[in-house]
C-alpha positions as CSV (number, residue, x, y, z in Angstrom):
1,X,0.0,0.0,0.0
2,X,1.3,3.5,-0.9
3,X,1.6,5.7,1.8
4,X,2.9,8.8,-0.7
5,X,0.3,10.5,-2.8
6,X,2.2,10.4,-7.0
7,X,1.2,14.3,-6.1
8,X,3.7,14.1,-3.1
9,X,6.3,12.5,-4.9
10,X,6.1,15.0,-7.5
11,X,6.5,17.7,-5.4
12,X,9.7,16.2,-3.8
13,X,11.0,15.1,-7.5
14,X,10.5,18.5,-8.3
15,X,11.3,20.5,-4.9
16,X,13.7,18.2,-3.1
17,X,11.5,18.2,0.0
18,X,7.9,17.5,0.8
19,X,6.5,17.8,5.0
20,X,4.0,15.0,5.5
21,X,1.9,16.7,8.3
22,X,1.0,14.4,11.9
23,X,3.2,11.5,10.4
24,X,3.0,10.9,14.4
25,X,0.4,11.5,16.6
26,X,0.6,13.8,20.2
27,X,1.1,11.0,21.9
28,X,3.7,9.6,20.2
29,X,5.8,12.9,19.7
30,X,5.0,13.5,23.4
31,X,7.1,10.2,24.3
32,X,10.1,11.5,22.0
33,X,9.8,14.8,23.5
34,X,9.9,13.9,27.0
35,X,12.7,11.1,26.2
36,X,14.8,13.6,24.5
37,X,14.4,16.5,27.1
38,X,16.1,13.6,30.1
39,X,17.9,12.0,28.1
40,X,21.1,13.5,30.0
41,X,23.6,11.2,28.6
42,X,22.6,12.7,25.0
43,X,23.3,16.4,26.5
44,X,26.6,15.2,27.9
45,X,28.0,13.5,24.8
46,X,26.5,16.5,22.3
47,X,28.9,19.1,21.1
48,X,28.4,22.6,20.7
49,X,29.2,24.0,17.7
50,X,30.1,28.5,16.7
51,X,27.3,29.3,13.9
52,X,29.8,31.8,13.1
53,X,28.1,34.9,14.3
54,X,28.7,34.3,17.8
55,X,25.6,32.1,19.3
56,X,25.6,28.3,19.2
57,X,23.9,25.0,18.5
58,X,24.4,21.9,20.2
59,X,24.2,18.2,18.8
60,X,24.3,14.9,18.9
61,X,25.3,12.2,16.7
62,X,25.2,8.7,16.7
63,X,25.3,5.8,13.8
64,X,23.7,3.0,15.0
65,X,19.7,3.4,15.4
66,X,20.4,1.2,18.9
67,X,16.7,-0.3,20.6
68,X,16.0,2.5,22.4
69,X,12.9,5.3,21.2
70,X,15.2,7.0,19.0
71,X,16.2,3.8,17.1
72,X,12.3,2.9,17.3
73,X,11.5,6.4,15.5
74,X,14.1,5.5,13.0
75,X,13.1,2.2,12.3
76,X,9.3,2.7,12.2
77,X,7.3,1.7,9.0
78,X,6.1,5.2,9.2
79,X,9.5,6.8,8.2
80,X,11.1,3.7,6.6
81,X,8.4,2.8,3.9
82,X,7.8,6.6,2.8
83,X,11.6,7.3,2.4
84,X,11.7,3.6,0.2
85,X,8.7,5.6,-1.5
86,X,10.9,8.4,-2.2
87,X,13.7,6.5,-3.6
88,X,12.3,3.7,-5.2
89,X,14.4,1.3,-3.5
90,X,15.6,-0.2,-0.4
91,X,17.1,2.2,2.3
92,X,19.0,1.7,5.4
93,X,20.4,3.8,8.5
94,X,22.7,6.3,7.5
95,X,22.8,7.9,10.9
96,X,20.8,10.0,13.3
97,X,21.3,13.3,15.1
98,X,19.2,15.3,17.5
99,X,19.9,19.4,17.3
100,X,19.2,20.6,20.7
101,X,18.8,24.4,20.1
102,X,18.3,26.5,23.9
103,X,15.0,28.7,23.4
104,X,16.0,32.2,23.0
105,X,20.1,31.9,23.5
106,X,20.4,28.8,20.4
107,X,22.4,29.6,17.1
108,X,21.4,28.8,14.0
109,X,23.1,25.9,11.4
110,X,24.9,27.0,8.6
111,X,23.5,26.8,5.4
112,X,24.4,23.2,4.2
113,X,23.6,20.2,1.6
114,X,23.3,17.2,3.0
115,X,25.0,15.7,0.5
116,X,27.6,17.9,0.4
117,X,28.2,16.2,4.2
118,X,27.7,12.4,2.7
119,X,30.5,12.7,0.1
120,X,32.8,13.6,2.0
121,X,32.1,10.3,4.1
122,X,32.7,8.5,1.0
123,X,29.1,8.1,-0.2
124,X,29.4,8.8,-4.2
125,X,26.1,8.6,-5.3
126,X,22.9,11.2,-3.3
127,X,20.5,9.0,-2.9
128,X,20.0,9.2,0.3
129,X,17.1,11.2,2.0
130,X,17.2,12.9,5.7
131,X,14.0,13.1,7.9
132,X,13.5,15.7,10.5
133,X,10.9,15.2,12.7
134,X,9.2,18.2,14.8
135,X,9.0,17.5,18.3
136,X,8.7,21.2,19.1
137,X,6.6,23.3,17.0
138,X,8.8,25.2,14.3
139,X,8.0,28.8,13.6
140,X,9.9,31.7,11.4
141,X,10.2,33.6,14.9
142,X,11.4,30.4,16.6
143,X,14.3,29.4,13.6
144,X,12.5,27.1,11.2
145,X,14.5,24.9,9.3
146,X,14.9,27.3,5.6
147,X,15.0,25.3,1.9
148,X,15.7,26.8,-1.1
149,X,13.5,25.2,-3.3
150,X,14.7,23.1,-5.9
151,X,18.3,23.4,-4.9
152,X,18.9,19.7,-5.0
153,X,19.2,19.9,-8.7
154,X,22.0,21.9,-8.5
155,X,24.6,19.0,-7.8
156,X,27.0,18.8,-5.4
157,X,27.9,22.3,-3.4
158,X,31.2,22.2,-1.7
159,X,31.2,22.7,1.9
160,X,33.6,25.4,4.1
161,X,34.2,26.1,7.4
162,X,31.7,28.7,8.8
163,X,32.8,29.3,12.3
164,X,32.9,25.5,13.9
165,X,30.5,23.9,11.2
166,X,31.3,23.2,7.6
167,X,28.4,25.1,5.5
168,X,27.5,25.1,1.9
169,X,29.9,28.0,-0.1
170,X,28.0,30.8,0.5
171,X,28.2,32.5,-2.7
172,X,26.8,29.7,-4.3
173,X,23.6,29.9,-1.5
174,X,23.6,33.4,-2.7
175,X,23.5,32.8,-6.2
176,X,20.6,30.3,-5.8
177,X,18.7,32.1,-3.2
178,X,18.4,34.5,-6.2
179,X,17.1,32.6,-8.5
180,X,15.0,30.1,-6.2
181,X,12.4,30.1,-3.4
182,X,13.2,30.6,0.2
183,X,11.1,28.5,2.3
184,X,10.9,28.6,6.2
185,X,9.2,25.4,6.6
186,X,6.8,25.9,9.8
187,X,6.1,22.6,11.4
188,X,4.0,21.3,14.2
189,X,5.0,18.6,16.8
190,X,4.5,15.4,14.4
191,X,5.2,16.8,11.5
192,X,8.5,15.3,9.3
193,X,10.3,17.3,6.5
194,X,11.5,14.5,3.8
């Protein structure tokens, strides 16, 4: 059974992102939440890293999607089927990463390509796809995650160091900003960015 509309596959064909809105319920998101906000080994083995204008983000990174709820949120049909959707073929677990930004004192993350991260870990081809899941709601006044739209058809962007995180060459984000849309993509708890 097809969880993807063809319309929502088009979309991300064409856009290089689609949101599938309450991909988990309250409940569910309520259980990552709270796991995520004690989960003090995670906040003692995250990093912080400079955004380059002075604040900072912390995160967490981890390869192996383990038993626990945040290999379970990794693992789920849910997430698993719609990405094989996506690619039109069998996936597995790159890695996962929780961004712990502070309310009010968190930096941002540098403009980036994913890919631009996964070939330089030796993965040549980009078919891979990333999933962010909202357990917070994500606003423009809070720091949405921002897309340019239909920048993944640009190929691969090299990748320099701004402040402590390597970030996409920022004349070639300028360039495409230009040309493209800018997206804040708002999101409520539940919600996952493909």
């Amino acid at each position: 059974m097809k969880l993807l509309t063809e319309e929502q596959l088009s979309d991300y064909e064409r856009d290089g992102y689609i949101v599938v809105r309450n991909l988990f319920s309250e409940q569910e998101i309520d259980l990552l939440g709270q796991a995520a906000r004690n989960d003090n080994e995670m906040d003692k083995s995250s990093s912080q890293k400079d955004d380059g204008e002075g604040n900072a983000v912390r995160l967490a990174l981890w390869n192996h999607p383990g038993d626990g709820i945040y290999g379970m949120f990794a693992r789920c049909r849910k997430m698993v089927n719609r990405v094989e959707e996506i690619l039109r073929e069998e996936v597995y677990h790159y890695h996962s990463k929780m961004i712990l930004k502070d309310a009010k004192v968190g930096g941002a993350w540098a403009w980036h390509q994913d890919y631009g991260y996964w070939y330089q870990n030796g993965v040549l081809f980009p078919n891979l796809c990333s999933v962010m899941i909202a357990v917070d709601k994500a606003t423009i006044e809070n720091g949405c995650m921002q897309v340019i739209r239909g920048s993944h058809k640009l190929g691969r962007v090299n990748h320099v160091l701004s402040g402590e995180q390597a970030g996409a060459d920022m004349e070639r984000v300028e360039e495409a900003k230009k040309r493209m849309d800018l997206v804040h993509v708002t999101m409520d708890p539940g919600d996952a960015l493909f």
